[in-house]
Structures are given as structure tokens and as C-alpha cells.
C-alpha positions as CSV (number, residue, x, y, z in Angstrom):
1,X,177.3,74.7,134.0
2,X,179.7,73.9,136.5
3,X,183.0,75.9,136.9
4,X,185.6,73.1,135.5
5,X,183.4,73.7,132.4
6,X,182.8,77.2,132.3
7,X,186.6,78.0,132.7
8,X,187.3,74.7,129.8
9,X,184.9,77.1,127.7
10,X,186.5,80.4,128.1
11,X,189.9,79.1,127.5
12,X,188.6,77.1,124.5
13,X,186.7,80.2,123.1
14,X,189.5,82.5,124.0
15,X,192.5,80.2,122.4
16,X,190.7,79.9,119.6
17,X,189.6,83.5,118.4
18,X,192.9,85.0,119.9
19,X,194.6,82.3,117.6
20,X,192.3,82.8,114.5
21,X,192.7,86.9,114.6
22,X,196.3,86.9,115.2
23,X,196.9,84.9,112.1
24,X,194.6,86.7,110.3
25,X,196.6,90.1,110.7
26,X,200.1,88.2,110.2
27,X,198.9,87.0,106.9
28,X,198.2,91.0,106.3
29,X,201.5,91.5,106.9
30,X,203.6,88.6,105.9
31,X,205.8,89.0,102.6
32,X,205.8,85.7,100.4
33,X,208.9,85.4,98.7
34,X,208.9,85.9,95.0
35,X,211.1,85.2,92.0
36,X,211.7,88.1,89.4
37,X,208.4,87.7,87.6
38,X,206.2,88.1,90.7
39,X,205.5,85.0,90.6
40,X,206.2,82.1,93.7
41,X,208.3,79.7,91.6
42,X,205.8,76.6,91.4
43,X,204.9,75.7,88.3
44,X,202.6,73.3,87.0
45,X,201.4,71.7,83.5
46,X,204.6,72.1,82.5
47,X,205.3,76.2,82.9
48,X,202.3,76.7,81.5
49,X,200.5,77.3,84.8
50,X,202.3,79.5,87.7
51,X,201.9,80.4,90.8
52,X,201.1,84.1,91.7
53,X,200.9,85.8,94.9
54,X,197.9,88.8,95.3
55,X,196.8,90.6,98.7
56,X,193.6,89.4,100.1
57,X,191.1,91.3,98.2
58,X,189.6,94.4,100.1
59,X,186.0,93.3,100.4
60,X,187.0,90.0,101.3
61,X,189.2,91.4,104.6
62,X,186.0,93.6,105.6
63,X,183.7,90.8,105.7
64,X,186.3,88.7,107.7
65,X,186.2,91.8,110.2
66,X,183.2,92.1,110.2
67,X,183.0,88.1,111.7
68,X,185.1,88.5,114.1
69,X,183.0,92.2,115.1
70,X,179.9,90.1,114.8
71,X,181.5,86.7,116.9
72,X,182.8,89.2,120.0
73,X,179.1,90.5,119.9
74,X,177.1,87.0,120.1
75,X,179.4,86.1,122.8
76,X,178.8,89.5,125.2
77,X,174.7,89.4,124.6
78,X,174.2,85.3,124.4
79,X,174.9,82.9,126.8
80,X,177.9,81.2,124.7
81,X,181.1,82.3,127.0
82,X,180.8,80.0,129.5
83,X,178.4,80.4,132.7
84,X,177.8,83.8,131.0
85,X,174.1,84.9,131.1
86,X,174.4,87.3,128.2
87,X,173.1,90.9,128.2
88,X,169.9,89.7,126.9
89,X,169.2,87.1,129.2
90,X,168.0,85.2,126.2
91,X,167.5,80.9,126.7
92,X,165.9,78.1,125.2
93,X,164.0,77.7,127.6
94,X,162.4,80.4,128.4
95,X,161.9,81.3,124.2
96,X,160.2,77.5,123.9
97,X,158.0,78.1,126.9
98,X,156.7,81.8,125.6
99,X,156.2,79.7,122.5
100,X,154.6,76.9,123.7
101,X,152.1,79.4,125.6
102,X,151.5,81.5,122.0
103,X,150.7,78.0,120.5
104,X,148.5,76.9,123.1
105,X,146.7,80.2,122.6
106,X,145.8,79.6,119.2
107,X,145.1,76.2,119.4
108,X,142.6,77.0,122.1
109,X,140.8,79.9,119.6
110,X,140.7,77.2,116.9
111,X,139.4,74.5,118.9
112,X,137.1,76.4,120.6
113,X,134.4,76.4,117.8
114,X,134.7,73.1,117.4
115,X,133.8,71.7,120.9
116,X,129.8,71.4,120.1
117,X,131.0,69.1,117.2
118,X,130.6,65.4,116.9
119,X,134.3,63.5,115.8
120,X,132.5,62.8,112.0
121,X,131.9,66.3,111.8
122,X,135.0,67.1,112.8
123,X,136.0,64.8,110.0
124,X,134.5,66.7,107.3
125,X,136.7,69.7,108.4
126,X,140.3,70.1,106.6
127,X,141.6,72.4,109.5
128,X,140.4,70.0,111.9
129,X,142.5,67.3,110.0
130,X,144.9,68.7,109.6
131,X,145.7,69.6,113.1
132,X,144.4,65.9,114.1
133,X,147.4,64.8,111.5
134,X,150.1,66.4,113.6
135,X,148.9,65.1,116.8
136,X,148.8,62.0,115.6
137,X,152.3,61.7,114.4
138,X,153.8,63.0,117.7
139,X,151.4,60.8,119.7
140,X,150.4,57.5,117.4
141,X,152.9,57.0,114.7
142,X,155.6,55.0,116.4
143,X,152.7,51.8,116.7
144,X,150.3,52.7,113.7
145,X,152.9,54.3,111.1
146,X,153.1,57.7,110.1
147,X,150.1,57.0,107.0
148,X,148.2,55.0,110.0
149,X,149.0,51.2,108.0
150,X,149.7,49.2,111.3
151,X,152.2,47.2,112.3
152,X,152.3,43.3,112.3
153,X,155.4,43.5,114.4
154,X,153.5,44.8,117.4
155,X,150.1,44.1,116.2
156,X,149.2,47.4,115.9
157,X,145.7,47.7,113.6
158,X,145.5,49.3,110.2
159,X,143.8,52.3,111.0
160,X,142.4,53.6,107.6
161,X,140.5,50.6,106.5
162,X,137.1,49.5,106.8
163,X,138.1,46.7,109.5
164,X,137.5,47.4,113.1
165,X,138.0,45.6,116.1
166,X,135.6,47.8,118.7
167,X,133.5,49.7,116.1
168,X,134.8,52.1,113.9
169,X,132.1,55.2,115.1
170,X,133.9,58.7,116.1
171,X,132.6,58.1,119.8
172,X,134.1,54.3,119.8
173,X,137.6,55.5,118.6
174,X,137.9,58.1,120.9
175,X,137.2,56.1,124.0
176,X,139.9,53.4,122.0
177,X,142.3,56.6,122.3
178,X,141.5,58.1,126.0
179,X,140.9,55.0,127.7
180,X,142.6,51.7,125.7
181,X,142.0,48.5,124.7
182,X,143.7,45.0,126.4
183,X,143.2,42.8,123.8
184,X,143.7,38.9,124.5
185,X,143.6,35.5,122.6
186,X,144.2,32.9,124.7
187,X,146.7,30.1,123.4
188,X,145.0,26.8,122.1
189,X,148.3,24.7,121.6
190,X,148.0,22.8,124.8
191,X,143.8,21.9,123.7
192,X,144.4,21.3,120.6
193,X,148.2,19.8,120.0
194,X,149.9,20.1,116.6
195,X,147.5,18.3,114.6
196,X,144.6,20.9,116.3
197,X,146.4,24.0,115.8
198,X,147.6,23.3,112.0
199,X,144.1,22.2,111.1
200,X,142.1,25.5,112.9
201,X,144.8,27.8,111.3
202,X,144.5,26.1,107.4
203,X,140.5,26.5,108.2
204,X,140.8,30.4,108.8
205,X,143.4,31.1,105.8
206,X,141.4,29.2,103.8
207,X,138.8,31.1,104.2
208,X,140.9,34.0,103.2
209,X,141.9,32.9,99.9
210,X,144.6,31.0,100.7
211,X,145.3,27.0,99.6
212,X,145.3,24.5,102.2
213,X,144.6,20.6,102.6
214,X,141.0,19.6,102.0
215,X,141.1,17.5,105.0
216,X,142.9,20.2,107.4
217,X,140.5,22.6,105.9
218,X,137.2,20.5,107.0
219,X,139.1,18.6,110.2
220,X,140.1,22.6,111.4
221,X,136.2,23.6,110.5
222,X,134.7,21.5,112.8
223,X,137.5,22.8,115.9
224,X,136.6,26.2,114.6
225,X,132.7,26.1,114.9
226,X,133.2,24.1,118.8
227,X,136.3,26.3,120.4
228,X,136.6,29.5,118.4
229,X,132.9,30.8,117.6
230,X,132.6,31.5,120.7
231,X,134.2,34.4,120.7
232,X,134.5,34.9,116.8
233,X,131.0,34.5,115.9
234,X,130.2,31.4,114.3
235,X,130.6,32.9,110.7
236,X,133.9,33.7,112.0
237,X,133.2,37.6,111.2
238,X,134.6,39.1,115.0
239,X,132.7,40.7,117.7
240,X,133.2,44.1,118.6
241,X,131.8,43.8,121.9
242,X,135.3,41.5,122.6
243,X,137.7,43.0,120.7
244,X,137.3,39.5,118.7
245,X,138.7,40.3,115.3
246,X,137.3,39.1,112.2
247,X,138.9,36.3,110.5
248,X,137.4,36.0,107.1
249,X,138.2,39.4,105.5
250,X,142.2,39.0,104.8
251,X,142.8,42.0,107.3
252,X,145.2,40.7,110.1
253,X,147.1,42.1,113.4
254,X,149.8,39.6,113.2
255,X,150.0,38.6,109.7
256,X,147.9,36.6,107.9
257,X,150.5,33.3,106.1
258,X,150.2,30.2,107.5
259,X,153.2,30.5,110.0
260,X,151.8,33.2,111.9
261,X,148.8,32.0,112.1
262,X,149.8,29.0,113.5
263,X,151.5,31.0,116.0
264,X,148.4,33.3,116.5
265,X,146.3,29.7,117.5
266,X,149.0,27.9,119.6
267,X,150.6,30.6,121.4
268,X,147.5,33.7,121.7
269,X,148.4,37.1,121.0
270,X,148.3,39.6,123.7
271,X,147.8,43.5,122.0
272,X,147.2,46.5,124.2
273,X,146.7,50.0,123.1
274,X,147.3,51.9,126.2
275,X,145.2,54.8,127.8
276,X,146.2,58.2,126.3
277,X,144.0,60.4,128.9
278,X,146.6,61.4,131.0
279,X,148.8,62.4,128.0
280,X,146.0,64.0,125.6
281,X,143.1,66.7,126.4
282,X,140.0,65.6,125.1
283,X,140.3,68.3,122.6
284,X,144.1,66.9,121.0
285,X,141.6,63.1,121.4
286,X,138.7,64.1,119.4
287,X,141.2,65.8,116.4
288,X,143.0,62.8,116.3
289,X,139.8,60.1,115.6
290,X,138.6,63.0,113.5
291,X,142.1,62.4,111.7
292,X,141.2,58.7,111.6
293,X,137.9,58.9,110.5
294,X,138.9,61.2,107.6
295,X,141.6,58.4,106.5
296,X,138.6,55.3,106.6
297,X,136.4,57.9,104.3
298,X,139.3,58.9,102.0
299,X,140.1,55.6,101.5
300,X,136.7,54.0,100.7
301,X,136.2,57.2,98.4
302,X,139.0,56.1,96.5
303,X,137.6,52.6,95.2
């Protein structure tokens, strides 16, 4: 802290409890004026209500003593008055490091028993879970939501269905989290003009339930089985080995109406999940796909 602020604190703090315990003896002191039945005058409801005038009860001074005791104190052993250290030499800092390093020490006596285990194993274990939960709110949540739904905004994937775009195996998912995924659909607009792209995109909603045109439905087929099996597999079910999602099953990054699948054909999506080694140990990696893998199993449990 510099000085300007350490002396704008003292003054601050000073002024203000000099201020505050000055008043607070005055009103000790201090004599209201009374009329002859002990009373202040005011009256309300008509007389029926009137104002009297009592000392402070006794307890009720102590305790306010007893503040003010317990105020001096915090402010001679915390750092609070200023650039004052404090007798205790107590800081944040120091108190969230010594309990980072306590955490850390547990963690590691947890984790250690688990390190011969394979991710679905690691699945099967609450504590495990549990643990893999936390890290993946601090770490995951702000692209996949906190229950691991997705995110159509940033085409971020539902993580807790059965739908996967590299595999959905506990060694696949892990190298999804340490190392990351570029993901890229190249735009088709300028192949395929506005005719192309509205016919491909009523083809693959079509095939997803939703009503199209007949003839955009079988015009779009035949652009689908030329241009997009390629990389979508010609019964348009993905292939992992791309990234290539499947477009059949009513699961989508993007959003799956019309509109944004027009959008999806004419303009490509680019989606990247970046690397998380630097920020993860392969320890906080494997709890979080074990997290993940728990969430696919719950859910397919539940039908």
C-alpha cells in the first residue's frame, strides 16, 4: 500500500472510531428533556401512545464496549490500520498458499491409489467423481455447462449423451482433454449456391424428423451422397477418425432447425477445444473423463 493510502486509512479509521466512541459516552451522559410525567412530550395515536425516555440498558452498553475492545484489538494484530503488518503477521496470501499446499497433500493421498486405474474404472468410483465434478466446473463449465449439456452458441458438444465426435472411450476423451480437437467444416455456399445449400440442409433435417420439400429432400440427397459422404460416411452417420459428426441422430453442435443448418452448409463451422495439458496434471485429466464417463452411463441407465 502506498503511503497516500496508508495515511487516507489511518485518518479514515481514526475519524471514524474517535467519532463513534465519543458519541457513544455523550449519549451516557446527555439529559433529554422531559415534561412532568417523564415522558418527552410526543405523542402519537392520539395520546394514547407517548414517548418515554430510559438509559441504555446495562447489557446492551457492555456488549457495545466490548466492540469497540474487540475493534482496537483486530486493528493492533491484523493488517487493517494501514501499511500495518499486524502482530500476527497474518495474510491472505500466505493462509491460501499453506492451504493450497494442505489440499494438494490430500489430493495427492487420494489420487495415489488410483493411478493403476483405467478412466472407466475410475468411473465406477463415487470419490473419484466426485472430485472429477469439481475440476470440471472450475476447468470445463464455462463451454460445456455446469451439468455438461453443451452449448449451441459456441458449439460446444453435449457431453453426457451417447453421441461422440472422436469416440467416446475413457482413453479417447482424455487425449480430447490434454491435447484438443480443431474441428473444421469447410463452407459449401460458393459450390453449391442458394438452391445447393437449401436442398443439402432440408436432406439432413429430414433425416432427423423434421418436414421438408420432397423435391429439396431428393435434389439435396443426391448433393449429399457426391460432396458430403466423404467425410460423413455415406449413411451420413460421422466418422470419428475426422471429427465428422453424425447427422442423422438429432444431436447437433450448432443447432439443428433449418436456419442453422443452412448456415452450418454455406458458411462451415470452425469448433476448437483447446489443449488443457499445460493447465491440468494428468491426474486432475483422468478425474475429469472419469466425471464424463460417469454422466454418459448415468444417463443411459436412466432410460
Amino acid at each position: 500500500m502506498s503511503g497516500f493510502w496508508s495515511i487516507w486509512v489511518l485518518v479514515l479509521a481514526g475519524l471514524t472510531g474517535g467519532i463513534s466512541l465519543a458519541l457513544f459516552f455523550w449519549a451516557q451522559r446527555m439529559r433529554i428533556p422531559t415534561v412532568a410525567d417523564g415522558t418527552t412530550g410526543h405523542v402519537w395515536a392520539h395520546g394514547t401512545v407517548r414517548e418515554a425516555v430510559r438509559p441504555l440498558p446495562w447489557w446492551w452498553v457492555v456488549i457495545s464496549v466490548g466492540a469497540f475492545a474487540f475493534g482496537v484489538y483486530y486493528l493492533l494484530q491484523y493488517p487493517s490500520f494501514g501499511s500495518w503488518a499486524g502482530h500476527l503477521g497474518w495474510t491472505s496470501r500466505v493462509e491460501q498458499q499453506r492451504d493450497t499446499a494442505a489440499n494438494n497433500v490430500l489430493l495427492e493421498t487420494r489420487i495415489a491409489s488410483w493411478r493403476n486405474l483405467g478412466v472407466e474404472q475410475l468411473a465406477a468410483n463415487p470419490s473419484a467423481v466426485s472430485i472429477g465434478h469439481r475440476l470440471y466446473l472450475d476447468n470445463c463449465a464455462a463451454c460445456h455447462g455446469r451439468a455438461g449439456h453443451g452449448n449451441h452458441a459456441v458449439g460446444a458438444p453435449d457431453l453426457t449423451d451417447a453421441d461422440w465426435l472422436y469416440g467416446g472411450d475413457g482413453d479417447t476423451i482424455l487425449k480430447s482433454i490434454l491435447d484438443g480437437r480443431n474441428g473444421m467444416m469447410p463452407p459449401q455456399g460458393p459450390a453449391l449456391g442458394h438452391n445447393g445449400t437449401n436442398a443439402v440442409a432440408s436432406y439432413v433435417v429430414s433425416r432427423s424428423g423434421t418436414i421438408a420439400p420432397p423435391d429439396q429432400v431428393a435434389a439435396g440427397k443426391v448433393t449429399f451422397d457426391t460432396l458430403c459422404a466423404a467425410c460423413h460416411g455415406a449413411d451420413g452417420r460421422g466418422n470419428p477418425a475426422l471429427g465428422a459428426p453424425n447427422l442423422f441422430d438429432n444431436v447437433w453442435l450448432y443447432g439443428g432447425d433449418i436456419v442453422s443448418v443452412v448456415a452450418t452448409v454455406r458458411d462451415g463451422r470452425s469448433g476448437v477445444m483447446p489443449a488443457w495439458r499445460a493447465r491440468l496434471t494428468d491426474d486432475e485429466a483422468r478425474l475429469i473423463a472419469a466425471w464424463v464417463v460417469a454422466q454418459g452411463s448415468a444417463r443411459v441407465a436412466a432410460r
